[in-house]
C-alpha positions, 0 to 999 in steps of 0.5 A: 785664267782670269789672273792671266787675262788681268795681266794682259789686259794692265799690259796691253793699257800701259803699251798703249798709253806709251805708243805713239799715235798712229800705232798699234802697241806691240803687245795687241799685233797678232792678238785677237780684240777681247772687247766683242759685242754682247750676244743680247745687243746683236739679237735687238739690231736684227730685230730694229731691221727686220722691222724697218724692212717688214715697214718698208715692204708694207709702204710699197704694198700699200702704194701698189694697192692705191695705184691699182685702185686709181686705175680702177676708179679712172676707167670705172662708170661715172660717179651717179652710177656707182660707189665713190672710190678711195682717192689715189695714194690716200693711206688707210680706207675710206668708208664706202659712201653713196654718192648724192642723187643724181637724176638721168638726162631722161629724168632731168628732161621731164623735170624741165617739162614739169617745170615748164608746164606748171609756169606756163599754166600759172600764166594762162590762168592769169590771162583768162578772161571773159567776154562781156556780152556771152561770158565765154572764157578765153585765154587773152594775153595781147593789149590792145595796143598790139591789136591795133597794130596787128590791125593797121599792118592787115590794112595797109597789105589789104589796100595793097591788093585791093586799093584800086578797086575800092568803090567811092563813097558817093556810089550806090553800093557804097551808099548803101552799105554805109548807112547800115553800117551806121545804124548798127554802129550807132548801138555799139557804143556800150560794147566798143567801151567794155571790150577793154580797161582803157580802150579808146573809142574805135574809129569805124570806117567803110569800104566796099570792093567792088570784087565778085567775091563773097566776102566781108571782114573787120579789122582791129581798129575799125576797118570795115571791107565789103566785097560787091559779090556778097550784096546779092546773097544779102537781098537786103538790109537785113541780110546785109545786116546780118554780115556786118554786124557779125563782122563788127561782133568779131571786133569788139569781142576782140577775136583777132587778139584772141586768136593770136594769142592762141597761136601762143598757146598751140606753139609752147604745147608743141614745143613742150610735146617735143621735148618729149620726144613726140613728132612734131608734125603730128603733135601740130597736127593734133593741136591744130585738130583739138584747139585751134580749129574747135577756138574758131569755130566758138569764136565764129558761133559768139559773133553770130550770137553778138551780131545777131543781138546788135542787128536786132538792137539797130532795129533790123529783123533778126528772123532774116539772119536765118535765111542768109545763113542758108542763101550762103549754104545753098551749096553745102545743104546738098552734101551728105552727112558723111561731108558734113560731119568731117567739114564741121571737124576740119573747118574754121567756120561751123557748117551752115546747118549748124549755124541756122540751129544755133540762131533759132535757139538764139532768136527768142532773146534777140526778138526781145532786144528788138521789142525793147528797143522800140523798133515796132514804133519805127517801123510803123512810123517809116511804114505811114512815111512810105505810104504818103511819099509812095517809096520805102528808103531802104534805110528805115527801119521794115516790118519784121518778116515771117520766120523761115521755116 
């Protein structure tokens, strides 16, 4: 067999090697091709596509699987509320990693409170000062350039309404109140030049109104106004006084850049209470009720303590303030306890009865500024010069009178 293979095989290469080009040798039409591909050669290309194709199923299990979880991740919960996914078509899985710490827009709001807060209360602690003649501490953030200000808009508005019933200078009422003026002013000066670093010397004038109102005020900058109704109740010139130099106390306790530093203060509590969610008409209304009202009522209670050592410095009888204060509430005295206790919750000024017992407590040392400033002498001296001229001028200094009881 192998023989005859042999000689077929040396044929079928000599046929060949004399066939023309582009024929098949005589000897190989109709015989079938003995050189055949080995049983072992066909076993490994099966394998190398089998494997190719096992490799390109695994490709497109692959994909589908990163497209489903891009799907996911698209209409899962934002990221600060669960893990982050594997990025679309990345091959291979990435470790699950929290993702950094984000806070809630509930945390986020009281973190700008917090904030907010611990600022604004740096800036009130270095805005605190005190008043030179009680030591009351107060938040006080207004120069007096903007006080003075404040003060030249509240006269120009107050001439307005009241301009045309201003009284001149040389009549009696206006007479009057002025050298009073004049007498408390003269022992103000110390206490005009403390009232701030720098400040100019305040350029006092006076006006009276003739008006049935009971009323008297001071403004930044030294305006001075005096209400024809409220000369009355006075009696005299202690009582008179007794109102003006309260009303000059407020200035130079600098009360009105007091007060709208206040309104500061009340506005960014209300706007922090707001962002925490509270009602803004209540937390007004709680402020008003806790800060505002009770800051009057303190300022109101410093000018009466200021006022009630100045009259008596000027040589006017400090007992006398007691028994204005209770001609000014002869209407209340007669309300019950019940009205007053809300009056003293719900007023800018502390009740009269109030007022006169604070006074009592505070007439010891305003006696003692009265002795030290020689007013004993003078009202000798204005008591022999009544008594050789038959008047007394009701701008000398009188003898002090009894207390009231």
């Amino acid at each position: 067999m192998l023989r005859q293979a042999a000689r077929r095989s040396a044929r079928g290469g000599a046929a060949r090697a004399f066939a023309p080009p582009g024929r098949t040798p005589p000897t190989l039409r109709g015989t079938a091709c003995l050189t055949t591909t080995p049983r072992r050669a066909r076993g490994d290309d099966r394998r190398r596509r089998t494997e190719q194709e096992q490799l390109l199923i695994d490709l497109l299990r692959q994909g589908a699987r990163d497209l489903q979880r891009a799907r996911a991740a698209r209409a899962a919960p934002p990221p600060s509320e669960t893990y982050r996914s594997t990025p679309p078509y990345a091959y291979g899985h990435a470790p699950h990693q929290a993702p950094p710490s984000q806070l809630t827009p509930r945390q986020q709001q009281l973190t700008i409170v917090l904030v907010l807060a611990g600022a604004g209360g740096v800036y009130y602690i270095c805005h605190l000062q005190q008043v030179p003649e009680t030591g009351r501490w107060r938040f006080l953030d207004v120069s007096i350039t903007d006080e003075d200000k404040l003060g030249r808009q509240s006269y120009e508005q107050t001439m307005q309404t009241y301009g045309n019933r201003v009284l001149s200078s040389w009549s009696p009422d206006a007479v009057r109140v002025r050298k009073v003026a004049q007498r408390i002013l003269d022992v103000c000066g110390d206490l005009d030049r403390a009232r701030a670093p720098g400040a100019p010397p305040t350029q006092w004038n006076i006006h009276v109104i003739a008006s049935p109102e009971k009323n008297a005020f001071a403004l930044p900058g030294g305006s001075i106004f005096v209400f024809t109704g409220i000369l009355p109740v006075c009696q005299n010139d202690d009582g008179l006084a007794t109102v003006l130099s309260h009303e000059i106390a407020h200035v130079l306790a600098r009360h009105p850049a007091e007060k709208m530093s206040g309104f500061t203060v009340v506005y960014a509590l209300g706007l922090l209470m707001d962002m925490l969610g509270f009602d803004i008409g209540l937390s007004r209304m709680a402020l008003n009720l806790l800060m505002s009202l009770p800051n009057s009522r303190a300022m109101e209670s410093e000018a009466d303590h200021i006022g009630l050592n100045i009259m008596a410095k000027a040589c006017f009888d400090p007992s006398q303030a007691i028994a204005f204060w209770q001609r000014m509430g002869g209407g209340t005295a007669r309300q019950g306890k019940l009205a007053e206790s809300a009056q003293s919750l719900l007023s800018t000024h502390p009740v009269d009865s109030k007022r006169v017992q604070q006074i009592q407590q505070w007439l010891p040392s305003a006696e003692q500024a009265y002795d030290g400033s020689g007013c004993a002498q003078r009202s000798a001296f204005a008591g022999t010069a009544a008594s050789l001229t038959g008047s007394t001028p009701f701008s000398m200094p009188r003898t002090r009178a009894a207390p009231a009881p």
